[in-house]
KOLFIKE-195708 format. One record per residue (C-alpha): residue number from 0; residue in one letter; chain; x, y, z negated. Coordinates in nm, 4 decimals. Example, Ala and Ser with C-alpha at 12.3 -4.5 7.8 and 13.67 -1.06 7.14 Angstrom:
! KOLFIKE-195708
+-----+---------+--------+----------+----------+----------+
: num : residuo : cadena :     east :    north :       up :
+-----+---------+--------+----------+----------+----------+
:   0 :       a :      A :   1.2300 :  -0.4500 :  -0.7800 :
:   1 :       s :      A :   1.3670 :  -0.1060 :  -0.7140 :
+-----+---------+--------+----------+----------+----------+
//
This chain:
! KOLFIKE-195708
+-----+---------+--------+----------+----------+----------+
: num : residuo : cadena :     east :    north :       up :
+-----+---------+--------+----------+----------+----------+
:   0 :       x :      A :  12.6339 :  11.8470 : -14.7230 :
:   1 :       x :      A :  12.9794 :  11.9352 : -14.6206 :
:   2 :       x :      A :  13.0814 :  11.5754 : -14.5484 :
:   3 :       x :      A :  12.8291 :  11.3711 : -14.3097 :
:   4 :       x :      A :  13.0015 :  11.0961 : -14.2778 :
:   5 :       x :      A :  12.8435 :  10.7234 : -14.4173 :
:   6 :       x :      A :  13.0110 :  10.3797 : -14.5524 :
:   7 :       x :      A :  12.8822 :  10.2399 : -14.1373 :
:   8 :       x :      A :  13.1743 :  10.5301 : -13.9746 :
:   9 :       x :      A :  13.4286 :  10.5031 : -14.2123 :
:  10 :       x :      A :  13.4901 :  10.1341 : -14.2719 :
:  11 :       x :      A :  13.6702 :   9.8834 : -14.0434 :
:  12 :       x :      A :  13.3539 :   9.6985 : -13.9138 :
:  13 :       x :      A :  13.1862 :  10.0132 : -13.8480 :
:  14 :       x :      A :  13.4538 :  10.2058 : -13.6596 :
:  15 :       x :      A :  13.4951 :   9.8690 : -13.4701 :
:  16 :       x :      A :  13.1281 :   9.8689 : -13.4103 :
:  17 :       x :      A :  13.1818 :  10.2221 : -13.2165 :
:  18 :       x :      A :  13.4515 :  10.1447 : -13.0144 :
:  19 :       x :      A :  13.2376 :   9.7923 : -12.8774 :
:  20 :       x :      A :  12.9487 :  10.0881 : -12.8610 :
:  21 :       x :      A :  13.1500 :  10.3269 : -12.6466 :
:  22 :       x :      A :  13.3450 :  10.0725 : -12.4272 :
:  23 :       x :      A :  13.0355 :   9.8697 : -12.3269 :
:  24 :       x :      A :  12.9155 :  10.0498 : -11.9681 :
:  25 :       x :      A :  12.5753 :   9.8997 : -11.8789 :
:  26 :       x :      A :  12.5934 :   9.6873 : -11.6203 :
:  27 :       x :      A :  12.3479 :   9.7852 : -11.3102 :
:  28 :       x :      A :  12.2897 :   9.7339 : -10.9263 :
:  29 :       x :      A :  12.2836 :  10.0037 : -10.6607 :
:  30 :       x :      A :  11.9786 :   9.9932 : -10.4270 :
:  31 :       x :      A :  11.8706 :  10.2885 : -10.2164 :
:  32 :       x :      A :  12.1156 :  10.5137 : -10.3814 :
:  33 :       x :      A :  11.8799 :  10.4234 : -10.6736 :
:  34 :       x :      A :  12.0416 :  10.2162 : -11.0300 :
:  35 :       x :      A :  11.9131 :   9.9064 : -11.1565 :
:  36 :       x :      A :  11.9706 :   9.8088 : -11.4636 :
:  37 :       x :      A :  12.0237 :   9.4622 : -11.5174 :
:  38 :       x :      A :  11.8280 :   9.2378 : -11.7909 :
:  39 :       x :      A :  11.9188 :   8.8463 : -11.8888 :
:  40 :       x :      A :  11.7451 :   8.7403 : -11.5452 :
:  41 :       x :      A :  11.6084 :   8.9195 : -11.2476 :
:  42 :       x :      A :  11.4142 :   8.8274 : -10.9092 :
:  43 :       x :      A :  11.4457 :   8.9427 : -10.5927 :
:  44 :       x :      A :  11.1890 :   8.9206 : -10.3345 :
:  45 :       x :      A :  10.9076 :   8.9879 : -10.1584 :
:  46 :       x :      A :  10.6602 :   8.8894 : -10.3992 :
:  47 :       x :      A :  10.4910 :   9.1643 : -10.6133 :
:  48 :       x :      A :  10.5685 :   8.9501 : -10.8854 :
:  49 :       x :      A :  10.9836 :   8.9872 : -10.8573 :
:  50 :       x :      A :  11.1688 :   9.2152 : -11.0615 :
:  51 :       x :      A :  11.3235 :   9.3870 : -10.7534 :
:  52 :       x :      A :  11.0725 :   9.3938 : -10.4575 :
:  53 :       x :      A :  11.1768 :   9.3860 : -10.1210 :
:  54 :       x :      A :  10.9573 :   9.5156 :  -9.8158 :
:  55 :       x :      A :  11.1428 :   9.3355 :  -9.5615 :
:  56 :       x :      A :  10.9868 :   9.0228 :  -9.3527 :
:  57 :       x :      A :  11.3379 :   8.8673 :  -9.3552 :
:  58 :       x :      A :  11.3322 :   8.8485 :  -9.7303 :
:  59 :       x :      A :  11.1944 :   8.5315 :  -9.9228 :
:  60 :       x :      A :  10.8921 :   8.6111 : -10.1361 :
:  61 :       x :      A :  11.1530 :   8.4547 : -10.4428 :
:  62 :       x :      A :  11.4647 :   8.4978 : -10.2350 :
:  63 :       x :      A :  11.7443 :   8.4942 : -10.5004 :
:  64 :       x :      A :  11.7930 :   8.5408 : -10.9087 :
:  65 :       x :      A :  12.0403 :   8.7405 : -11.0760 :
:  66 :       x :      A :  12.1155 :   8.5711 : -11.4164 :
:  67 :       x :      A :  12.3390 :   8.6510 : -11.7536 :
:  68 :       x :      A :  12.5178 :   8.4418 : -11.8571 :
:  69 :       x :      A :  12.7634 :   8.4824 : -12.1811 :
:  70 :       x :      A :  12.9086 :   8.8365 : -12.0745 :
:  71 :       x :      A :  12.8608 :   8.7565 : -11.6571 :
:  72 :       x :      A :  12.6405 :   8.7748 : -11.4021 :
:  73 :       x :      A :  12.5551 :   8.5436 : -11.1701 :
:  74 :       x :      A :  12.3784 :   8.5276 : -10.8463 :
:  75 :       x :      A :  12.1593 :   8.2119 : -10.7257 :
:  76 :       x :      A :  11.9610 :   8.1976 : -10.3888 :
:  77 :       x :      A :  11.6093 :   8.0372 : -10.4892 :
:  78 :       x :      A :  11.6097 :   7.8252 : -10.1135 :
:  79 :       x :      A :  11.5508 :   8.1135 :  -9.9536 :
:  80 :       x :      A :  11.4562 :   8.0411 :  -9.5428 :
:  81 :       x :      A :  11.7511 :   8.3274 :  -9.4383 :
:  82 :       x :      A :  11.9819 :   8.3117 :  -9.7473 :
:  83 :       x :      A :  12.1488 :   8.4881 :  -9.9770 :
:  84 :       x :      A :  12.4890 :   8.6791 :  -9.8663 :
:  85 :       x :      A :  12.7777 :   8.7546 : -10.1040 :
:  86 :       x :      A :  13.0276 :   9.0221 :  -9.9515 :
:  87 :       x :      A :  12.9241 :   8.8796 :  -9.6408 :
:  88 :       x :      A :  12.9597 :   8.5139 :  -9.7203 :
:  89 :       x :      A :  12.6265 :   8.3157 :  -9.7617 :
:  90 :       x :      A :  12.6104 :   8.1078 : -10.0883 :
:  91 :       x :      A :  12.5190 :   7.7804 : -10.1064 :
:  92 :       x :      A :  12.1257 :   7.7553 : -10.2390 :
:  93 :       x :      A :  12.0688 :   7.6366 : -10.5708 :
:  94 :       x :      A :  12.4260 :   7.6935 : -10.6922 :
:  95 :       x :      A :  12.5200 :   8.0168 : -10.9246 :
:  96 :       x :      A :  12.8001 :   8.2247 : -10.8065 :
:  97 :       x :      A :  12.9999 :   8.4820 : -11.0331 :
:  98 :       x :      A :  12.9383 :   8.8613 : -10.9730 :
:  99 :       x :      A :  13.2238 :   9.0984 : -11.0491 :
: 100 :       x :      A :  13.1997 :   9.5155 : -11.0164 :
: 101 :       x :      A :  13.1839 :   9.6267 : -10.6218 :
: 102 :       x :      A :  13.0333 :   9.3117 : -10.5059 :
: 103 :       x :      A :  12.7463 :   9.3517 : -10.2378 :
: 104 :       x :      A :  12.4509 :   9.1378 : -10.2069 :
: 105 :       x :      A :  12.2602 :   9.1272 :  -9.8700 :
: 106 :       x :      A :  11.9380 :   8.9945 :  -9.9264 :
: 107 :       x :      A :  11.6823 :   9.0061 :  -9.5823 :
: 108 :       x :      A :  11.8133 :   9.3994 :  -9.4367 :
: 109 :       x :      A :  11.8415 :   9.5182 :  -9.8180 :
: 110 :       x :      A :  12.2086 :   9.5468 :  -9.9777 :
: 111 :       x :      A :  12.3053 :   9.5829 : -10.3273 :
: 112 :       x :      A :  12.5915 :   9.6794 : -10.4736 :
: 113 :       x :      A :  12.7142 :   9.5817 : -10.8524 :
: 114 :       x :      A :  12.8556 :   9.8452 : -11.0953 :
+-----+---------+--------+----------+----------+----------+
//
């Protein structure tokens, strides 16, 4: 077939479908030179049972939560006994604070930073 191209590529919903496709980067969290990808909700802890385990005594066994929601992220410390940091700032427990790109999260001796 000379011309590949389908109804989906050639009509207005579907080339605005590929441009939300192309300028959607995943969001993700650098650890240990190492990506993350992030999901609708996340744990960080010490507890096997976290999403993101951390091997560190200063660390909470459920330390903190990374959450979506709508198109953000946010970040809440579960009442951790050392607390959650924010770009150096420690965040008041139980409340949910807005992550935006660069932002580094110090949990126990572990930092992340968002991308």
């Amino acid at each position: 077939m000379a011309n590949d191209t389908t109804i989906a590529m050639t009509s207005p919903v579907g080339q605005h479908l590929e441009k939300v496709a192309e300028g959607s980067p995943v969001s993700y969290l650098i650890f240990n030179q190492k990506k993350i990808s992030l999901v609708a909700k996340m744990t960080i802890g010490r507890s096997p049972d976290c999403s993101i385990v951390i091997d560190n005594k200063l660390a909470s066994r459920f330390h903190a939560s990374i959450q979506k929601i709508r198109d953000a992220y946010f970040l809440k410390d579960e009442k951790s006994t050392n607390g959650t940091f924010l770009n150096g700032q420690r965040i008041p427990p139980d409340k949910y604070v807005k992550l935006n790109p660069g932002d580094k999260i110090t949990v126990g001796a572990a930092t992340f930073v968002m991308s």
